[in-house]
N, C-alpha and C positions, 0 to 999 in steps of 0.2 A: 372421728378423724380418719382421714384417707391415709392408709398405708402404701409405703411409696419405696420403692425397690429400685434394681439400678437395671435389673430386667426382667421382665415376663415371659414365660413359657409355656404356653396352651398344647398340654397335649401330653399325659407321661406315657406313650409308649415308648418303644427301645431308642426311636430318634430323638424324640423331644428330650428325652432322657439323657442321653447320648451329651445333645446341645451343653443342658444346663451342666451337668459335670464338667466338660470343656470350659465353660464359661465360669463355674464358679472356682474352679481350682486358679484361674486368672485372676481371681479376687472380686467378682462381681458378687452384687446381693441379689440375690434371687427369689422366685418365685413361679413355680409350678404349678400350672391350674388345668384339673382334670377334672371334667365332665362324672365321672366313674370312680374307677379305682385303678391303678397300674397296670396297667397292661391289659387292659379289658376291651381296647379295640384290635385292631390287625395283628400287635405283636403278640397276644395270646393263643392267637391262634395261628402264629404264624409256624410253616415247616420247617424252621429250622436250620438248614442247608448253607455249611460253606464251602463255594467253593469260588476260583477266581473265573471262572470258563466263561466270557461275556462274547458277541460279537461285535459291543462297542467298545474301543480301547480305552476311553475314563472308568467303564466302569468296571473290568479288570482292574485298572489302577488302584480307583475308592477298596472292591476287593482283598487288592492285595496286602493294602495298606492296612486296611482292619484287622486279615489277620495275624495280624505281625502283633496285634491285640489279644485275640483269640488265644493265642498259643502261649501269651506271658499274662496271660490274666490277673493274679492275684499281685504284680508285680504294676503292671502298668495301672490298675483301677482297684482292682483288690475285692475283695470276695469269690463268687466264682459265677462262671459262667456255663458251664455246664458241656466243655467241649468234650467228641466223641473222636478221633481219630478213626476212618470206617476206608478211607481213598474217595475218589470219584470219579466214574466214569459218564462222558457226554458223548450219548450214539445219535448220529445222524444220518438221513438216508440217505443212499448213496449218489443223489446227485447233489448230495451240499459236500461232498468229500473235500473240492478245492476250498470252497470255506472253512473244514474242519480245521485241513491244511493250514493255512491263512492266519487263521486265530492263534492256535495253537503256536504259531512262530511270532506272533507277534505275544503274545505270553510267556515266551522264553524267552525275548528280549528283556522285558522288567523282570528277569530274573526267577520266573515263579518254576517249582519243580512239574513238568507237564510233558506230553509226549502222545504222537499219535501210535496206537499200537492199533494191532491186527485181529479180527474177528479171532481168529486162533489165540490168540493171546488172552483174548476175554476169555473166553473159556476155560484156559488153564487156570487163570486169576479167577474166574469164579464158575466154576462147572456148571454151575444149574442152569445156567442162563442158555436161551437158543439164541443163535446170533444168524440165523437163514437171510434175513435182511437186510444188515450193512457187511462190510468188506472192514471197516476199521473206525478207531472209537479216539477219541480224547480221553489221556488218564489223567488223572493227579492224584498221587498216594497222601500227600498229607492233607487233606482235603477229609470232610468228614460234614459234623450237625454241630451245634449247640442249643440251649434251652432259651428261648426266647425270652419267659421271662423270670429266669433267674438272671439276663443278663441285665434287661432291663431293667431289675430292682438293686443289681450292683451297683448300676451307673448313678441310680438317683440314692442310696446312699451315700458312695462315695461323694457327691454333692452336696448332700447334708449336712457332711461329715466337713463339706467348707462353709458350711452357713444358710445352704440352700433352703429355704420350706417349700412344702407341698401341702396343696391344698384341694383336697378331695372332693366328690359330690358335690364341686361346682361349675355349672354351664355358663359361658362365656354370653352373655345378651348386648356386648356394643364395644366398640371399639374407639374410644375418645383420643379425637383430632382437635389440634387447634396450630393455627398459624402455618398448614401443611406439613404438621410432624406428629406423629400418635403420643400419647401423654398418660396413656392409660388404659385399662376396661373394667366394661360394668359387668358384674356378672352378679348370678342368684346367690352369692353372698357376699354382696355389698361392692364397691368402688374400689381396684389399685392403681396405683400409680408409677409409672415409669416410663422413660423415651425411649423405650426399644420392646416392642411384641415378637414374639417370631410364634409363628402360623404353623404347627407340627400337628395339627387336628384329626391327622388321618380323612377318611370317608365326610368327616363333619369341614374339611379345612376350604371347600369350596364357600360353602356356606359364610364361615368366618369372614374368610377372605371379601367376601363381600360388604362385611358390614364398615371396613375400610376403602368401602371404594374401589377394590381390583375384582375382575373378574379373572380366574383359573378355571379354564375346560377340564374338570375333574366330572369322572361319572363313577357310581359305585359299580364295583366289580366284587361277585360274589361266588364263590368257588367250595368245590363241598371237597372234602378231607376224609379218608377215609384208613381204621388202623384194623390189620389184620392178621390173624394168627398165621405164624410161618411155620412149616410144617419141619421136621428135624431133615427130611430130605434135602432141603432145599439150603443148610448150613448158611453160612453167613454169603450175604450180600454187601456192595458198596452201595453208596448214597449213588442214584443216576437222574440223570435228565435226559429222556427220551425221546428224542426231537422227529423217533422215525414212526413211533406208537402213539406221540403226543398225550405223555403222562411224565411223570415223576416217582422217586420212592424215594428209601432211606429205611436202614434198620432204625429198630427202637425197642434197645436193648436184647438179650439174647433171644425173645419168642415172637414176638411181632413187629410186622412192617406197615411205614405211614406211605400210602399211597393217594395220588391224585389225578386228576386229566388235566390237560394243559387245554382243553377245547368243552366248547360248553356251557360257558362259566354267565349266570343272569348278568344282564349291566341294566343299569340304570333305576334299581331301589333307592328306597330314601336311606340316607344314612340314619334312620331312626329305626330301621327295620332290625328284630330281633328274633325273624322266625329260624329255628337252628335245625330246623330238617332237611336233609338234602334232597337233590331233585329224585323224583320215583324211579328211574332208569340209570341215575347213579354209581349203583354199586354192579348191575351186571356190565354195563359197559363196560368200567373200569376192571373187574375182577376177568371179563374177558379180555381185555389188552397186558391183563399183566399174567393172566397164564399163555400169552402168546410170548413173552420174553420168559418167563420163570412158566416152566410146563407143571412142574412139582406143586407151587403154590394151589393147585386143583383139589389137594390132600386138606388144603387150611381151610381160613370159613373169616366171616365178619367178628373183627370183637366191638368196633365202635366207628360211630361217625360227629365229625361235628362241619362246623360253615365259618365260615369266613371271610372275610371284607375289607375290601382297602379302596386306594382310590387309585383312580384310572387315568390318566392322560393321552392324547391322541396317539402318543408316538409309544406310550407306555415307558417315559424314562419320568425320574422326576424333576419337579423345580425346587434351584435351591439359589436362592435371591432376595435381594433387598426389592421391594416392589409397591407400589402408591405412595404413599406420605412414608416422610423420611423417618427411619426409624422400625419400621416394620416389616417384618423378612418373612420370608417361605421355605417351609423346607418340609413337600407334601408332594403325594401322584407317586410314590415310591412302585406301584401297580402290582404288589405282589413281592416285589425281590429287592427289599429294602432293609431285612434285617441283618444282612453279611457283612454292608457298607456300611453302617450304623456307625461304629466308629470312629471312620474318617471322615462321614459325614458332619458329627460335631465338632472333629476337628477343623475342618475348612469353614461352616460354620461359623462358629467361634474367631477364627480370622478375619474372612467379612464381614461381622458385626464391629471388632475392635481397632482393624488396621486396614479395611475398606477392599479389603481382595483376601481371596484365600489362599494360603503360601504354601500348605503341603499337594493340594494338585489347583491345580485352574478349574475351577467350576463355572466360568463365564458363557459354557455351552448349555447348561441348562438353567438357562435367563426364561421368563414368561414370554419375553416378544418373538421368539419365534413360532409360536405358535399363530400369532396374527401374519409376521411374517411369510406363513406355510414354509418354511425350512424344519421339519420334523429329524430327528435325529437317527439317525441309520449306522451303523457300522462299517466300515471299508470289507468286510465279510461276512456279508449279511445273512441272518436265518430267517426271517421272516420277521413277523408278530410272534413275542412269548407267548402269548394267549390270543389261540385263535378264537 
């Protein structure tokens, strides 16, 4: 007999996750169906990193809103999440300054603690750092990492803990429609049933997405991760995004730092690809962009590397929508920087499934038809492409 739920959720990483907690604390019965095991696409290896610094103003918002999460954890969802209080600084080169400007004040409007400070200033805030190439940085002190997935597996507890199941090492093979509204999927363990899917597949959600009838311009996007020993010189760092080096970091924990390039990165693997070796030129490129901010770091050395994968969208934001036959939603193309918003995500989510619009931010800007439209989403102070 077909088991029949009041919703399905393809996908336990931190979103889908995220979703079904939202959804089951409202009283719905659920049904979590993963390919894998928890967090064993994007959000396991995902960086970490919160902070609100966008140069699109929803997705500060989704941000900021999360973490108002982040920081009450065991309160709002309960278990933990594994938040790091580190600050954050966002350097830009110095002909994005009137953007830095720009952002920055439009992030003090929704209230978030932020402030553009002066190359000088970084350095007293963290000495090691050489600052020869911008004039002044976006901070935010309460700004820091969390554990990807320990948050992940809080959310799908706490889920549980309303009635949720999860249902492991199985792949999703069809998407049953009848009368223009989904009704169910088939998957390699067997048939369920319910009028609402929502598409959180990661890398695989293009794919899915198809099997209902929508096409999503998702391509995989694969970026190598790299954690290295900090040398005692080099004392503590904040979590940064380096828009002028075109890398990232972040402490992790008192010896080593997780660093990355923001340029580089393969597109277009299958989302089945499991090769976890990074590219051959990797680690010196990288190791040289970040002893050009951290000169000290010269003293450290490699302790580890792993890859990573998510999916991509034109504009690199995501889609998060009700889209083909009624009943079936998206919420996928996160491109990399989807674990921070995670939990506003489910919550607006959650609201466009139940009461047909999402109430805590308007997410009607990342609909699928603009992308046919060619209306790509851009910031009023723009940086570019996160990944070049």
């Amino acid at each position: 007999m077909t088991q029949i739920y009041d919703a399905i959720i393809i996908g336990a990483g931190v979103v889908g996750n995220s979703i079904a907690f939202h959804l089951a604390e409202r009283g719905l019965k659920l049904l979590v169906i993963e390919r894998k095991s928890v967090a064993s696409g994007a959000t396991g290896r995902s960086s970490g990193l919160i902070r609100m610094h966008y140069d699109l103003e929803i997705e500060s918002r989704f941000a900021w809103v999360s973490f108002q999460y982040f920081i009450n954890w065991r309160e709002r969802v309960g278990g933990e999440c594994g938040f790091i209080r580190t600050g954050f600084l966002e350097i830009e080169p110095r002909h994005h300054l009137d953007q830095l400007r720009g952002n920055v004040a439009m992030h003090q409007r929704m209230g978030i603690n932020t402030s553009v400070i002066s190359a000088d200033d970084v350095r007293k805030l963290v000495p090691s750092f050489s600052t020869y190439d911008f004039d002044f940085a976006a901070y935010e002190p309460d700004s820091g990492y969390a554990d990807p997935s320990l948050t992940a597996n809080s959310f799908l507890n706490a889920a549980k803990a309303c009635g949720a199941t999860l249902l492991q090492d199985c792949a999703v093979k069809g998407i049953q429609i009848s009368g223009g509204r989904v009704t169910g999927v088939q998957t390699t363990r067997g048939d369920f049933a319910a009028p609402i899917v929502v598409n959180a597949g990661g890398v695989w959600a293009g794919h899915i997405a198809t099997m209902a009838g929508v096409e999503v311009p998702l391509s995989v996007w694969t970026h190598d991760v790299a954690f290295l020993h900090r040398p005692p010189a080099v004392g503590f760092h904040p979590a940064l995004i380096d828009g002028s080096l075109n890398m990232y970091l972040r402490p992790e924990g008192s010896a080593l730092t997780l660093a990355a390039l923001k340029e580089g990165g393969m597109r277009g693997e299958s989302p089945d690809e499991e090769n976890e070796r990074v590219a051959p030129d990797f680690l010196d490129h990288l190791i040289d962009k970040l002893c050009q901010r951290i000169p000290a770091m010269e003293e450290g050395g490699p302790h580890s590397t792993h890859v990573g994968r998510d999916g991509l969208t034109p504009d690199q934001r995501p889609v998060l929508a009700q889209a083909g036959p009624d009943g079936f939603y998206l919420a996928c193309g996160f491109s990399g920087t989807g674990f921070k918003t995670s939990p506003a995500v489910g919550a607006c989510m959650s609201e466009l499934i139940l009461e047909g619009r999402a109430q805590t931010i308007d997410i009607s800007l990342f609909n699928l038809e603009r992308f046919t439209r060619g209306e790509l989403l851009k910031g009023d102070f723009d940086y570019g492409s996160v990944w070049k």
